[in-house]
C-alpha positions as CSV (number, residue, x, y, z in Angstrom):
1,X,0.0,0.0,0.0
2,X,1.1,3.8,-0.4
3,X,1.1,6.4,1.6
4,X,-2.8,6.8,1.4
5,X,-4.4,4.0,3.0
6,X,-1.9,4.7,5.9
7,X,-2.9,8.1,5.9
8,X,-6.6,7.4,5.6
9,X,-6.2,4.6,8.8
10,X,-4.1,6.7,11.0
11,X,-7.2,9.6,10.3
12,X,-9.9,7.0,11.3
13,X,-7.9,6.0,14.0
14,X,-7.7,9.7,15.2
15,X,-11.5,10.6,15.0
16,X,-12.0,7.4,17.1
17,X,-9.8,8.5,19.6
18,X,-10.4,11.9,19.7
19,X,-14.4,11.0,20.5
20,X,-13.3,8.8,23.1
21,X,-11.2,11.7,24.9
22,X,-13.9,14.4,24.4
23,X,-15.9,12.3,26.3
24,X,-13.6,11.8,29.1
25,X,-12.5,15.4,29.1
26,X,-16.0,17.1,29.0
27,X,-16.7,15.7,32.0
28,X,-13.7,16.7,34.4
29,X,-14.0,20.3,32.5
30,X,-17.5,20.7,33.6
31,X,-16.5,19.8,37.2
32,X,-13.8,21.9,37.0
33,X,-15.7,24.8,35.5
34,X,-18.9,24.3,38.2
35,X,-16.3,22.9,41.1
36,X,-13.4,24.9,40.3
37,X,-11.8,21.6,42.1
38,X,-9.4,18.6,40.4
39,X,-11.4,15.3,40.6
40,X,-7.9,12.8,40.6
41,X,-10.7,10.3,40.6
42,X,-12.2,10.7,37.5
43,X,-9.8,8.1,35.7
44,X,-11.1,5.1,38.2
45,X,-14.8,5.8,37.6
46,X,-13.6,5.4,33.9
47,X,-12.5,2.0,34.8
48,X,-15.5,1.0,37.3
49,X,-17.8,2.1,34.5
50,X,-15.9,-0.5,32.2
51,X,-15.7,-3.2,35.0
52,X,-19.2,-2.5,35.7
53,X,-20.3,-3.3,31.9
54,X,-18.0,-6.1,31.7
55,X,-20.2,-7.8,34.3
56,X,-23.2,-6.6,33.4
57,X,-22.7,-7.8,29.7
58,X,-21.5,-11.3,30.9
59,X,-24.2,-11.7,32.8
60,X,-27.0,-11.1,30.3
61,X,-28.1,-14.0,27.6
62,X,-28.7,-13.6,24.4
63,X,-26.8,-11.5,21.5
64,X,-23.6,-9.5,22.3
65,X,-26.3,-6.5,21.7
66,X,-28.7,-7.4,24.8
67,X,-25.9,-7.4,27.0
68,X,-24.5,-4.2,25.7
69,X,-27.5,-1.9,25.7
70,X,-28.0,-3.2,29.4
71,X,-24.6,-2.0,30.7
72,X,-24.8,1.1,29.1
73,X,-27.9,1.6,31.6
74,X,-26.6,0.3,34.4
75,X,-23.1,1.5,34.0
76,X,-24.0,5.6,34.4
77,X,-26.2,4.3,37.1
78,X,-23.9,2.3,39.2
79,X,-20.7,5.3,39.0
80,X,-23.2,8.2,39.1
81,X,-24.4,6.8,42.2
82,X,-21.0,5.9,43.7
83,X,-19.9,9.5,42.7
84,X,-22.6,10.9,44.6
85,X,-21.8,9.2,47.3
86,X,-18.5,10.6,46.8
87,X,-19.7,13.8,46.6
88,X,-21.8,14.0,49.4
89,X,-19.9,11.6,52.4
90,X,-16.1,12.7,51.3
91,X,-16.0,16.1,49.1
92,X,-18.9,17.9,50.6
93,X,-17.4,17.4,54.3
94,X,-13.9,19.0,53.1
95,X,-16.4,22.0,51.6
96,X,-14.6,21.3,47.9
97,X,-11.3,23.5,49.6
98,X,-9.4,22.4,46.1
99,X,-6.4,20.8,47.9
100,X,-7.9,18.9,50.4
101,X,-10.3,17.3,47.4
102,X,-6.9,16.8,45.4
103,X,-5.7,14.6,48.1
104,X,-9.1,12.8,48.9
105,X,-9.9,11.7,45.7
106,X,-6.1,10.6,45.4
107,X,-7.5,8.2,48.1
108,X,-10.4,7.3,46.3
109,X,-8.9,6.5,43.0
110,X,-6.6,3.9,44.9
111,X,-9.5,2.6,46.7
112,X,-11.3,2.2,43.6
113,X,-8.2,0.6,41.7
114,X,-7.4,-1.9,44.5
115,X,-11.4,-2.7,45.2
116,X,-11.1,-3.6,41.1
117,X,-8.1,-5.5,41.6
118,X,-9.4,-7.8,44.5
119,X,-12.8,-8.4,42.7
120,X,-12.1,-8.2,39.0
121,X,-8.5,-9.7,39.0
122,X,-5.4,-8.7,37.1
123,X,-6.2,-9.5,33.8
124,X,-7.5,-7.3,31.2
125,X,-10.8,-8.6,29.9
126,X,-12.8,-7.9,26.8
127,X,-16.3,-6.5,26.2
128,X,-18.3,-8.1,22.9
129,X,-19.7,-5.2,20.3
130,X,-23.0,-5.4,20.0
131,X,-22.4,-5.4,15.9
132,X,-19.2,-6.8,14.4
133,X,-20.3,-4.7,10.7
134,X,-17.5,-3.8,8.4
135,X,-17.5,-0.9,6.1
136,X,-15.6,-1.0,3.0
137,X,-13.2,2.1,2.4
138,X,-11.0,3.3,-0.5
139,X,-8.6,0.7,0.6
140,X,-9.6,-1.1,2.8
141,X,-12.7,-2.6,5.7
142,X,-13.0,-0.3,8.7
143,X,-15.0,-1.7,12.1
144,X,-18.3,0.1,11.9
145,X,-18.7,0.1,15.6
146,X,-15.7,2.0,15.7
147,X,-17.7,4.8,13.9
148,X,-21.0,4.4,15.4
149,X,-18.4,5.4,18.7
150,X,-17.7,8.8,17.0
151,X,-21.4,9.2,16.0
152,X,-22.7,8.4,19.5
153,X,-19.9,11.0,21.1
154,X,-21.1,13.4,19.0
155,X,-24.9,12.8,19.9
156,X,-23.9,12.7,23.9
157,X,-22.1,16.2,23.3
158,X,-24.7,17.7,21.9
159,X,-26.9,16.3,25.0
160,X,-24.5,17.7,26.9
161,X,-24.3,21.5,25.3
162,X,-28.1,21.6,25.0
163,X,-28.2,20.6,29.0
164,X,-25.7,23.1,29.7
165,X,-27.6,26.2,27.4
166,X,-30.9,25.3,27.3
167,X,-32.3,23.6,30.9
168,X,-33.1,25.4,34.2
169,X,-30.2,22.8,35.2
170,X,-27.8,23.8,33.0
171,X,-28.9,27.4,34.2
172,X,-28.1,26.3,37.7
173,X,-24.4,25.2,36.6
174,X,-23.8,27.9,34.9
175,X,-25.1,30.6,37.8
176,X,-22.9,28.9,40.3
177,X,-19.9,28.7,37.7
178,X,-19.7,32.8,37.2
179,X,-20.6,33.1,41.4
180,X,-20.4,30.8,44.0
181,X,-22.1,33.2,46.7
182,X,-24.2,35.3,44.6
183,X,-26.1,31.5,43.4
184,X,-26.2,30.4,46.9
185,X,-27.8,34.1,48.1
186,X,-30.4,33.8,45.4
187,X,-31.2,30.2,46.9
188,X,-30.0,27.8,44.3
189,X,-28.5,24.5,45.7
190,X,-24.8,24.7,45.1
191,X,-24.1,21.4,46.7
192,X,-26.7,19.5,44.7
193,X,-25.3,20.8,41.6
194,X,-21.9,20.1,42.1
195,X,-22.9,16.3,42.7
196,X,-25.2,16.3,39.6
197,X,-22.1,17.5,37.7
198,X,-20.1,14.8,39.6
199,X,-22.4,12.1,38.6
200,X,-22.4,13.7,34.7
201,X,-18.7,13.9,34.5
202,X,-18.4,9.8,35.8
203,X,-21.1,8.2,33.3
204,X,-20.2,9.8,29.9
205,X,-17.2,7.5,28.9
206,X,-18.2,3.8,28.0
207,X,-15.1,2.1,26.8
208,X,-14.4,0.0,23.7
209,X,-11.4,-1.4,25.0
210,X,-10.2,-4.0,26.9
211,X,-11.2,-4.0,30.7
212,X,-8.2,-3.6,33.1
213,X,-8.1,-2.1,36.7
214,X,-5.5,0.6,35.6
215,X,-7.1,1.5,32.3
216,X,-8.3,5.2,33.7
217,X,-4.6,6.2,34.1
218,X,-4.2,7.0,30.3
219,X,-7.7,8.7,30.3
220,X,-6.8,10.5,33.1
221,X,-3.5,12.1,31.8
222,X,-5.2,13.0,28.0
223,X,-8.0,14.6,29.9
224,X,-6.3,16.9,31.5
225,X,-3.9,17.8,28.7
226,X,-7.2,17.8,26.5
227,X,-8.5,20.7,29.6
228,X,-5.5,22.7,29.8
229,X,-5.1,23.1,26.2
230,X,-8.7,23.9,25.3
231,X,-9.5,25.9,28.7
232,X,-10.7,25.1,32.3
233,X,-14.5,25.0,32.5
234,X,-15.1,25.1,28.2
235,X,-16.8,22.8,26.6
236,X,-16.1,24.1,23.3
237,X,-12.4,24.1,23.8
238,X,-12.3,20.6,25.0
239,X,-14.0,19.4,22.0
240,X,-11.5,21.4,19.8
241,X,-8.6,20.2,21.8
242,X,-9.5,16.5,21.8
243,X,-10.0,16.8,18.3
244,X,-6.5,18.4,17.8
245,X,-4.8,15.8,20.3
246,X,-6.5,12.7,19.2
247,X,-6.3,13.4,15.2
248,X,-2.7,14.4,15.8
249,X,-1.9,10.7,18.2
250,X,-3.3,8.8,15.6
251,X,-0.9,10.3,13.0
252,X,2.1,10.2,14.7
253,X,1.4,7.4,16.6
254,X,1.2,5.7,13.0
255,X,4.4,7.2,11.1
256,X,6.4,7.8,14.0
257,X,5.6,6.5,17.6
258,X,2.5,6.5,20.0
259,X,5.5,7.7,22.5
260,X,6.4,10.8,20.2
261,X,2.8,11.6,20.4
262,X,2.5,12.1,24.2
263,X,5.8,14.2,24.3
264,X,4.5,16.4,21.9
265,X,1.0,16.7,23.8
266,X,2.7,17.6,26.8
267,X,5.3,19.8,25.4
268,X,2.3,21.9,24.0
269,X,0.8,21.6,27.4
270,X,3.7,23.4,29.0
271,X,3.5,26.0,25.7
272,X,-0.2,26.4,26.6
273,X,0.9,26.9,30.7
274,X,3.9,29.4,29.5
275,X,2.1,31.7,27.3
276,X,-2.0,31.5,27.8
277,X,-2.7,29.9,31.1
278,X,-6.3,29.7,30.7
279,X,-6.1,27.6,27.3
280,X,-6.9,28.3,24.1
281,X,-10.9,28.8,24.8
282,X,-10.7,29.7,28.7
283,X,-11.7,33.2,30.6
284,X,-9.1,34.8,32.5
285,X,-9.7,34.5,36.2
């Protein structure tokens, strides 16, 4: 093959990726932007949200497709409610003081990876598609669940933009995001907010890899260079960021290496730090 195909694959490869981050990104900006706190956590309720669909879809009889569409109900429910919890038993005792939550839910993503260890084992394990279709390209056959992924981030970002701009909920985040106090004075629930955008920032990712207990580490890391480059708290510069990192990874990852890839992310992270600290699409403070 030439340089097209290659070209073409490392592209798809990108978009793929790219959705995948945007959903794990969108969801540590928006605490960050309603929070103004770092959930450290928010790579392990990546990885209970794919533990929790592994079980869920080897538990259920029938095609691959039964068992899928049930974990991706039960999934959001089970870590939405355990980030709750979170929420209300660990983060709203510290009153969200931003260092004191950095350090707590350091604690709770080791509790979370070593609860997965003891239950789930060491072993990654895979999760059936719910379609195995091909489509033919130019050059070649390209997994068509692999695009319906990039379709359905799409459809769950829009979701989450109309919430955000056109619900009295999203009103509510938004209120407490430009003041804290002023929100509070006017008599809107602050707390209950910040653990319905706790519980929306844990149930957006459902993976398409391989289950593992330390599979939210990577996540974790290309969210928040996904954040920092786009802007703290901005939905539309996470989208544009993941876009830029993951199209870019599945590139070089392709022609060069997957590890010259996530130099150059974070070297442009430190560029981002260095000359616009609030990202690309962030408010100064």
């Amino acid at each position: 093959m030439g340089f097209g195909p290659f070209l073409l694959l490392a592209v798809m490869e990108g978009l793929v990726s790219a959705a995948v981050l945007a959903l794990t990104a969108v969801g540590l900006s928006l605490v960050f932007g309603v929070m103004r706190v770092v959930n450290v956590a928010h790579g392990a309720f990546f990885m209970l949200g794919a533990v929790v669909a592994w079980f869920v879809a080897g538990h259920v009889a029938g095609p691959p497709v039964w068992g899928w569409l049930a974990a991706l109900v039960v999934a959001p429910l089970v870590v939405g409610a355990l980030a709750a919890l979170v929420d209300i038993s660990v983060l709203k005792r510290l009153n969200y003081e931003p260092e004191a939550v950095i350090v707590a839910t350091i604690g709770v993503l080791y509790i979370l990876e070593q609860a997965a260890l003891m239950s789930f084992g060491p072993d990654a394990r895979p999760v059936a598609a719910p379609f195995t279709l091909r489509l033919q390209l130019p050059w070649f056959g390209y997994s068509g669940y692999k695009l319906f992924v990039v379709v359905a981030a799409a459809a769950v970002l829009a979701g989450v933009w109309l919430l955000m701009a056109r619900t009295r909920f999203g009103l509510l985040m938004r209120a407490t995001q430009v003041d804290r106090n002023t929100a509070r004075a006017f008599g809107i629930n602050v707390d209950r907010v910040y653990a319905g955008t706790l519980a929306v920032a844990a149930v957006l990712v459902v993976p398409i890899s391989q289950v593992h207990y330390l599979m939210g580490a990577d996540p974790l890391l290309l969210a928040f260079i996904t954040v920092i480059i786009g802007g703290l708290g901005s939905l539309r510069g996470t989208l544009v960021a993941a876009l830029v990192i993951g199209l870019s990874d599945g590139v070089i990852s392709m022609f060069w290496s997957p590890t010259l890839s996530k130099i150059i992310a974070t070297l442009l992270v430190a560029l981002v730090l260095v000359f616009r600290p609030q990202g690309l699409f962030g408010a100064k403070a």
